[in-house]
BAKE-593689 format. One record per residue: z, y, x of N, C-alpha, C in turn; residue number from 1. Coordinates in pm, whole numbers. Each point is the difference from the previous one (the first is absolute). Example, Ala and Ser with C-alpha at 12.3 -4.5 7.8 and 13.67 -1.06 7.14 Angstrom:
REM BAKE-593689
+--------+--------+--------+--------+--------+--------+--------+--------+--------+------+
|   n.zz |   n.yy |   n.xx |  ca.zz |  ca.yy |  ca.xx |   c.zz |   c.yy |   c.xx | resi |
+--------+--------+--------+--------+--------+--------+--------+--------+--------+------+
|    780 |   -569 |   1319 |      0 |    119 |    -89 |      0 |    120 |     90 |    1 |
|    -72 |    105 |    -35 |      6 |    119 |     82 |     73 |    109 |    -77 |    2 |
+--------+--------+--------+--------+--------+--------+--------+--------+--------+------+
REM end
This chain:
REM BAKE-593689
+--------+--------+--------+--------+--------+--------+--------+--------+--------+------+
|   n.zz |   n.yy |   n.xx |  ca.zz |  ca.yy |  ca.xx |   c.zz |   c.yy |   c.xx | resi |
+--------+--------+--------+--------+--------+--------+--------+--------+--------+------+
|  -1637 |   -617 |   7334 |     89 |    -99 |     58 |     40 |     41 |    141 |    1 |
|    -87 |    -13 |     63 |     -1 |     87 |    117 |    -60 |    135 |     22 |    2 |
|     99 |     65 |    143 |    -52 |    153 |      7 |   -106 |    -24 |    107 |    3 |
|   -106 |    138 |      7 |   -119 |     -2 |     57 |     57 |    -29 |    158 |    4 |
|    100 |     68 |     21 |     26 |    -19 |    165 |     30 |   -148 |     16 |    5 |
|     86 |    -82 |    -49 |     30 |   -132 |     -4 |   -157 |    -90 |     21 |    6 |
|    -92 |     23 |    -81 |   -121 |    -98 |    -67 |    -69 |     50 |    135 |    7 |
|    -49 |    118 |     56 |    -40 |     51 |    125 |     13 |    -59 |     92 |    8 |
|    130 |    -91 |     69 |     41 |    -65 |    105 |    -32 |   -198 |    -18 |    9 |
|     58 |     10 |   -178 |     11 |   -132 |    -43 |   -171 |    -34 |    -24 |   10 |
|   -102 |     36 |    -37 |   -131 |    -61 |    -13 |    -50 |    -29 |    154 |   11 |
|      0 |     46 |     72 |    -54 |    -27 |    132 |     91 |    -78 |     44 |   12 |
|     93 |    -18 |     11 |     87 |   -136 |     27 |    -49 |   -142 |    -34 |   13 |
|    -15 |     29 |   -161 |    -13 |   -137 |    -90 |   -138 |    -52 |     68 |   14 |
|    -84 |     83 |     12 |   -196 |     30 |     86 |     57 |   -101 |     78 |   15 |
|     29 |     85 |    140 |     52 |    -86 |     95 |     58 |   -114 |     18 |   16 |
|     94 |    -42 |   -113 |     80 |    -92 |     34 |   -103 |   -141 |    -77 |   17 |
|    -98 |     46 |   -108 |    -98 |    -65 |    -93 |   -136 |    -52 |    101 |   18 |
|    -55 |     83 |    100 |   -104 |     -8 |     75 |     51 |   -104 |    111 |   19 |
|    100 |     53 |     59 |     67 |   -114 |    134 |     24 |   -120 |    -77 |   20 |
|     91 |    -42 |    -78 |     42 |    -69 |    -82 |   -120 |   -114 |    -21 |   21 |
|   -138 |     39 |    -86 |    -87 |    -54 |    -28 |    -77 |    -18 |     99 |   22 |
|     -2 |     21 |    112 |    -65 |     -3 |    106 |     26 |   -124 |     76 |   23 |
|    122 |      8 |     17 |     92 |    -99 |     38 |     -3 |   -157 |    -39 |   24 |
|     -6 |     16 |   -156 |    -31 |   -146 |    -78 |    -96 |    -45 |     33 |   25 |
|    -94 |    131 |    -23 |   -127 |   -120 |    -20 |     -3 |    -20 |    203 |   26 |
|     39 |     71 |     38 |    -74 |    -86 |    172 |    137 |    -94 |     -1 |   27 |
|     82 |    -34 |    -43 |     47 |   -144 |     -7 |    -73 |    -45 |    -83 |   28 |
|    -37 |    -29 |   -128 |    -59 |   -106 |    -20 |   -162 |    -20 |     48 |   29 |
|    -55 |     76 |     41 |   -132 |     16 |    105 |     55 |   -121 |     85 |   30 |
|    104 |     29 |     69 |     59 |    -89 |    151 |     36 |   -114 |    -93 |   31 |
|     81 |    -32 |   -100 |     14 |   -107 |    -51 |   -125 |    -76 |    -26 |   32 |
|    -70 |     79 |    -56 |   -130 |   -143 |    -38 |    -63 |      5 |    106 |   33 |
|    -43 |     51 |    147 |    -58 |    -23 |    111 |     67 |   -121 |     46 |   34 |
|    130 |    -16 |     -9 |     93 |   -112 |     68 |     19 |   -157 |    -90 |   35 |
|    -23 |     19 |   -135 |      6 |    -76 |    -83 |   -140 |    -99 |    -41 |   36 |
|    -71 |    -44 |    132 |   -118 |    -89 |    -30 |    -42 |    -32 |   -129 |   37 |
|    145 |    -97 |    -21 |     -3 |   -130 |   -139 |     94 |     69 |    -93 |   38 |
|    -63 |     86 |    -83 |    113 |     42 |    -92 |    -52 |    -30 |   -118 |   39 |
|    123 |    -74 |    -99 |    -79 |     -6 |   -150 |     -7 |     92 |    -62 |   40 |
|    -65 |    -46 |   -111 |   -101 |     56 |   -107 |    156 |    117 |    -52 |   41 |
|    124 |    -58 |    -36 |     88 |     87 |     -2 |    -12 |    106 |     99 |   42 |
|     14 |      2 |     83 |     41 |     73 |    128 |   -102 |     70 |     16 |   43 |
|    -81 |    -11 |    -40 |   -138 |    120 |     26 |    -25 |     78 |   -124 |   44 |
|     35 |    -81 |    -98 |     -7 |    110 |   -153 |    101 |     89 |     27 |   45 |
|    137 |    -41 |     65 |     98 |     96 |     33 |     -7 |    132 |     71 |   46 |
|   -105 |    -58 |    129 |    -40 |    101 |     89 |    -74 |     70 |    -29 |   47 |
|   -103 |      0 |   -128 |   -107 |     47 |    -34 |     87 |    129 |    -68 |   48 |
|    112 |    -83 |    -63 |     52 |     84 |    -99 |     87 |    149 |     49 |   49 |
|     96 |    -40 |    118 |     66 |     53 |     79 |   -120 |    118 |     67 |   50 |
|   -118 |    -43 |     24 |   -111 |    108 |     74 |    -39 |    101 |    -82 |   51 |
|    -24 |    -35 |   -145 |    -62 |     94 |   -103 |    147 |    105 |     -6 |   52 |
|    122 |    -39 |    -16 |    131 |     52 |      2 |     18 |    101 |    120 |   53 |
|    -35 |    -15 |    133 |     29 |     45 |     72 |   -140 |    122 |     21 |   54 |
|   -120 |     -3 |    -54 |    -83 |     30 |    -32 |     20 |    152 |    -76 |   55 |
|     23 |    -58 |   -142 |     76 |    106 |    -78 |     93 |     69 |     47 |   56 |
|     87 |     -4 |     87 |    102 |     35 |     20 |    -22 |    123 |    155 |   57 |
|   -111 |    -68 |     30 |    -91 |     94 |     90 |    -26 |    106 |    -65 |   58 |
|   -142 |     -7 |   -107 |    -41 |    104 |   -120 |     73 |     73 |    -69 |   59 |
|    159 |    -51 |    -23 |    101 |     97 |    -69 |      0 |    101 |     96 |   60 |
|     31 |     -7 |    116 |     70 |     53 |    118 |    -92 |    112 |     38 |   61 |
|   -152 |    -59 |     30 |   -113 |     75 |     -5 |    -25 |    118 |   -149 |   62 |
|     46 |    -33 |   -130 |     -4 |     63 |    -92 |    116 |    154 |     35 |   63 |
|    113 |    -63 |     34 |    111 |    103 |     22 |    -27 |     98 |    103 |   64 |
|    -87 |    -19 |     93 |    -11 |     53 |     99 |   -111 |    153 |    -25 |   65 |
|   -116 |   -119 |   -103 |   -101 |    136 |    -40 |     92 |     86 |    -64 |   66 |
|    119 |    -29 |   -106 |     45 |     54 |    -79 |     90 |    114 |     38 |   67 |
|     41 |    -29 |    137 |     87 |    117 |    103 |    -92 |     71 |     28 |   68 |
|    -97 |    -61 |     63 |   -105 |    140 |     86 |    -70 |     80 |   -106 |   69 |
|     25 |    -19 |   -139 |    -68 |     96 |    -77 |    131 |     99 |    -48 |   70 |
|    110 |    -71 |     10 |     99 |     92 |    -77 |     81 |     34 |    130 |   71 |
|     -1 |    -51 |     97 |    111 |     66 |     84 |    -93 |    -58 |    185 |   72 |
|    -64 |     82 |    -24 |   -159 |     -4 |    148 |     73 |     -8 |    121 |   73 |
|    147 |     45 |     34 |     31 |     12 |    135 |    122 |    -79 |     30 |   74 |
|     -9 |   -128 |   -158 |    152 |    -74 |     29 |     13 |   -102 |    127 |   75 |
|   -119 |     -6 |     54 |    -35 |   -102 |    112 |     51 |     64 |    129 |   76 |
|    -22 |    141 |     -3 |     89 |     61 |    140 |    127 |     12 |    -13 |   77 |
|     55 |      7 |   -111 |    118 |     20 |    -40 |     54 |   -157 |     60 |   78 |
|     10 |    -73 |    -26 |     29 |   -111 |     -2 |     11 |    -87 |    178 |   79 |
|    -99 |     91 |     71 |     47 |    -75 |    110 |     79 |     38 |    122 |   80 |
+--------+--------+--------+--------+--------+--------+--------+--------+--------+------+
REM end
């Protein structure tokens, strides 16, 4: 589908944009439920839900990352 030079630039992107991204959520909803005393029983199954999400979305990111440094070890200098 794609060529090796294309997927080379595009996986460490998706990393990056997957790690910040998820990083991001969950310390808003971290700050949301710090601020949210009285929140219902909705509103906290939500947040619970939104954390495991942002969670995963950490671990993808973390997955992609081992998956560069074994197939392409020096895409991290490349990149900055």
């Amino acid at each position: 589908m794609f060529e090796p030079e294309v997927l080379v630039f595009m996986i460490p992107i998706v990393a990056i944009i997957g790690a910040i991204g998820s990083k991001m959520l969950k310390m808003h909803y971290e700050h949301k439920e710090k601020m949210m005393h009285h929140m219902s029983g909705d509103q906290i199954a939500e947040l619970e839900q939104m954390s495991k999400i942002a969670d995963i979305l950490d671990q993808r990111a973390a997955v992609l990352e081992r998956i560069l440094d074994s197939e392409v070890p020096d895409w991290r200098e490349r990149n900055e």
